[in-house]
C-alpha positions as CSV (number, residue, x, y, z in Angstrom):
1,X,-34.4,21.9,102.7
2,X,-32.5,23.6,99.7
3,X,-32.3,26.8,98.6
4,X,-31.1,27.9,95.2
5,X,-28.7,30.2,94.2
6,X,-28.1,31.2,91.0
7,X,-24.7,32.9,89.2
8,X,-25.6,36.4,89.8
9,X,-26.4,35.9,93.4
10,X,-22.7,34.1,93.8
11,X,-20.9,36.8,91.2
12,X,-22.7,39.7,93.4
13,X,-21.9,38.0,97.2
14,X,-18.0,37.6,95.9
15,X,-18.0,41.0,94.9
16,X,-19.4,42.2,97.6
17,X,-16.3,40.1,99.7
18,X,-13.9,41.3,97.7
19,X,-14.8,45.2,98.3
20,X,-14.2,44.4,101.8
21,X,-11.0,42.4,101.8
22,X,-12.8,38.7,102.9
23,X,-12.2,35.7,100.6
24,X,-14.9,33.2,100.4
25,X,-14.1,29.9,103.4
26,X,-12.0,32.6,105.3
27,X,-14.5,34.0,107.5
28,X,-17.5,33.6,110.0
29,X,-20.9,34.4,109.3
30,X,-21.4,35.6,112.9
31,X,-25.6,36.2,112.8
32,X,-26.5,39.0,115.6
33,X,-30.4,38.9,114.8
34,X,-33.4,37.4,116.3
35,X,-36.8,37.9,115.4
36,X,-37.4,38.8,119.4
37,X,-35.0,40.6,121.9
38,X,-35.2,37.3,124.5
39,X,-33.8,34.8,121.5
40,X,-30.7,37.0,120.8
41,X,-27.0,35.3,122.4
42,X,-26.1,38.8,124.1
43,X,-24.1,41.7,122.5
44,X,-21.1,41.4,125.3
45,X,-20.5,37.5,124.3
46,X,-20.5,38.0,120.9
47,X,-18.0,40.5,121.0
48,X,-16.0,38.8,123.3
49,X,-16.1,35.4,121.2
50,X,-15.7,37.3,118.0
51,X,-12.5,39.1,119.3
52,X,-11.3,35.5,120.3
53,X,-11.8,34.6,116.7
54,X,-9.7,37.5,115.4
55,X,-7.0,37.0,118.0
56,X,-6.2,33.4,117.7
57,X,-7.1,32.6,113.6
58,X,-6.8,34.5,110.2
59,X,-10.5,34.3,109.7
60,X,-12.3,37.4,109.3
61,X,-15.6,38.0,110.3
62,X,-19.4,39.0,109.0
63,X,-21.7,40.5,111.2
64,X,-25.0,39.2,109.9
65,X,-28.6,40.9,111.2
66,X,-31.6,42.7,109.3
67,X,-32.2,46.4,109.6
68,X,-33.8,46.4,112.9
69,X,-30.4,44.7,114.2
70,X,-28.5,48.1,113.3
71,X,-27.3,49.8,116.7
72,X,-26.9,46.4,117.9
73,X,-24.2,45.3,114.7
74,X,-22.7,48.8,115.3
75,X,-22.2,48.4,118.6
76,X,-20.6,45.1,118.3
77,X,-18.3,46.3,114.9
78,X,-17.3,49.1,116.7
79,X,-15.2,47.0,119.5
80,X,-13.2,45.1,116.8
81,X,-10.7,45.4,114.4
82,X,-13.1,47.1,111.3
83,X,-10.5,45.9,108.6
84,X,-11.2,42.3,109.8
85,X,-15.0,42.9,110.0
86,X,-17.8,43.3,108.2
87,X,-21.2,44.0,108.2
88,X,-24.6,42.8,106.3
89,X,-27.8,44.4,107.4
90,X,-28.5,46.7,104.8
91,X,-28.6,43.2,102.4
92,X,-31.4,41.6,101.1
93,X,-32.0,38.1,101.9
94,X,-31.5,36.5,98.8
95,X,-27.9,38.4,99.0
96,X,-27.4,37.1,102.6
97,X,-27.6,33.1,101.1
98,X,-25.3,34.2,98.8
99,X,-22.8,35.4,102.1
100,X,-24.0,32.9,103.9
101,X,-22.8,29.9,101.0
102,X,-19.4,31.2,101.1
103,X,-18.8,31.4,105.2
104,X,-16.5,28.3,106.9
105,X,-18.6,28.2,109.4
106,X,-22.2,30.7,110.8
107,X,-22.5,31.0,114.4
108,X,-26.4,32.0,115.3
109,X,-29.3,31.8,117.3
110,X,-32.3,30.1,116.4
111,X,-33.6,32.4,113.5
112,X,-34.2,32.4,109.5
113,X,-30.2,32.6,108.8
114,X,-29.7,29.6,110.6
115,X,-32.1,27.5,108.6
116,X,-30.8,29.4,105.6
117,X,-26.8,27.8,106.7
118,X,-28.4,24.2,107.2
119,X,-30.5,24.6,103.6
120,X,-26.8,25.4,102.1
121,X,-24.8,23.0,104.3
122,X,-22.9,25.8,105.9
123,X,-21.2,24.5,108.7
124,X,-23.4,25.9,111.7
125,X,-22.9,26.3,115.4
126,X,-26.9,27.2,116.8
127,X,-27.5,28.8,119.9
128,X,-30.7,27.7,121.2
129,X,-31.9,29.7,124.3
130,X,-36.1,30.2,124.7
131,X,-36.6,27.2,122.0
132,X,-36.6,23.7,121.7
133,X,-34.0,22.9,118.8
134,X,-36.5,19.3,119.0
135,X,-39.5,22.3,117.5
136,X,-37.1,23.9,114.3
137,X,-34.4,21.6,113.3
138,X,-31.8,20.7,112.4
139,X,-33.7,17.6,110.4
140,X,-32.1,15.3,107.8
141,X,-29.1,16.9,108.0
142,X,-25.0,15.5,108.6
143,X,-24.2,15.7,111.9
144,X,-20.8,17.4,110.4
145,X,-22.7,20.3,109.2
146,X,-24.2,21.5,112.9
147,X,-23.9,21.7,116.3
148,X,-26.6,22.7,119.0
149,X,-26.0,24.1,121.9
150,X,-29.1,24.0,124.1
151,X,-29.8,26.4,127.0
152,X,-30.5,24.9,130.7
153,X,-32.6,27.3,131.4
154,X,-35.2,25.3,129.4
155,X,-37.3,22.4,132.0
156,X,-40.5,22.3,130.0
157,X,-41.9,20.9,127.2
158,X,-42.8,24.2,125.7
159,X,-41.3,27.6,124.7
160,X,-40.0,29.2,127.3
161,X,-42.0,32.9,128.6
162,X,-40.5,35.7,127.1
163,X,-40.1,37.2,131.0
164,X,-36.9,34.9,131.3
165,X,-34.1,37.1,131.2
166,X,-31.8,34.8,131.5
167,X,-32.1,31.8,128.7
168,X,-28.1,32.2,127.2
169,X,-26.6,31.9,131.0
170,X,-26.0,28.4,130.5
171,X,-24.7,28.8,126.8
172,X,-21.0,31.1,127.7
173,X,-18.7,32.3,125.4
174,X,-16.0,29.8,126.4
175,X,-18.6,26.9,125.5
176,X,-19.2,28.1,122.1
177,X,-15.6,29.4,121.9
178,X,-14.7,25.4,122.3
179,X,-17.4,24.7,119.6
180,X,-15.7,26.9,117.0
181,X,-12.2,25.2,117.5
182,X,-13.7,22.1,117.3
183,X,-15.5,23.3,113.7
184,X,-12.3,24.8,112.7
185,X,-9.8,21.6,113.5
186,X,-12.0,19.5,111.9
């Protein structure tokens, strides 16, 4: 899987880092999205992991989501340092690749953006919760590009029912908090 950039999507996404203060490799493409409520890592983890991020490294951070994700990005920027963070869901998604290219590292759940991080060899910690990571990748791709981290809340085969409220329980912030030093030593 590849996706193509060309110079004017690259000029534009640096541009668009420089107008708020993030240089490209210092930061974390943190993706808040999901195309259904039940596949999205919840709000209170992500902000707890992302002020972990701030607190113990110089990386800033980009709030990734589409337009539907807007009170839920807000709500999350809104309980961390807004000169460190950033947000993307008034992008398009040929803009968001561009971002996405220049991230150290995407943290997301098991959506477009984190097909669109393996495509550009993004390094990419994916949250799987109702879906089999076995079902929508990652294939053919470096082991040193990904980690999966795979919910126990899965016992079947299948998808999981949407009715599950609890698919992340297994997947805590101190798990994926472990994942992202590991990512950021290496």
């Amino acid at each position: 899987m590849d996706i193509f950039l060309n110079d004017a999507d690259l000029t534009e996404a640096l541009f668009f880092l420089k107008q708020h203060q993030m240089i490209p490799n210092k930061f974390i493409y943190l993706n808040t999205s999901a195309s259904l409520p039940h596949k999205r890592w919840p709000s209170d983890r992500t902000v707890l992991l992302a002020k972990h991020i701030l607190e113990t490294t110089p990386l800033n951070i980009v709030l990734g989501g589409g337009p539907d994700d807007i009170s839920q990005v807000d709500f999350i920027e809104k309980q961390l340092d807004r000169k460190r963070v950033t947000h993307v869901y008034h992008r398009t998604i040929r803009a968001n690749c561009a971002i996405i290219s220049h991230a150290r590292l995407m943290i997301t759940t098991d959506t477009g953006p984190m097909h669109i991080g393996f495509a550009l060899k993004v390094p990419t910690i994916a949250l799987f919760g109702p879906t089999r990571s076995e079902d929508s990748g990652p294939y053919q791709i470096e082991p040193e590009f990904y980690e999966v981290l795979r919910s126990t809340a899965l016992n079947t085969e299948t998808h999981a029912s949407p009715h599950k409220s609890n698919f992340f329980d297994s997947i805590t912030v101190d798990i994926v908090r472990e994942k992202v030093n590991q990512f950021l030593a290496g």
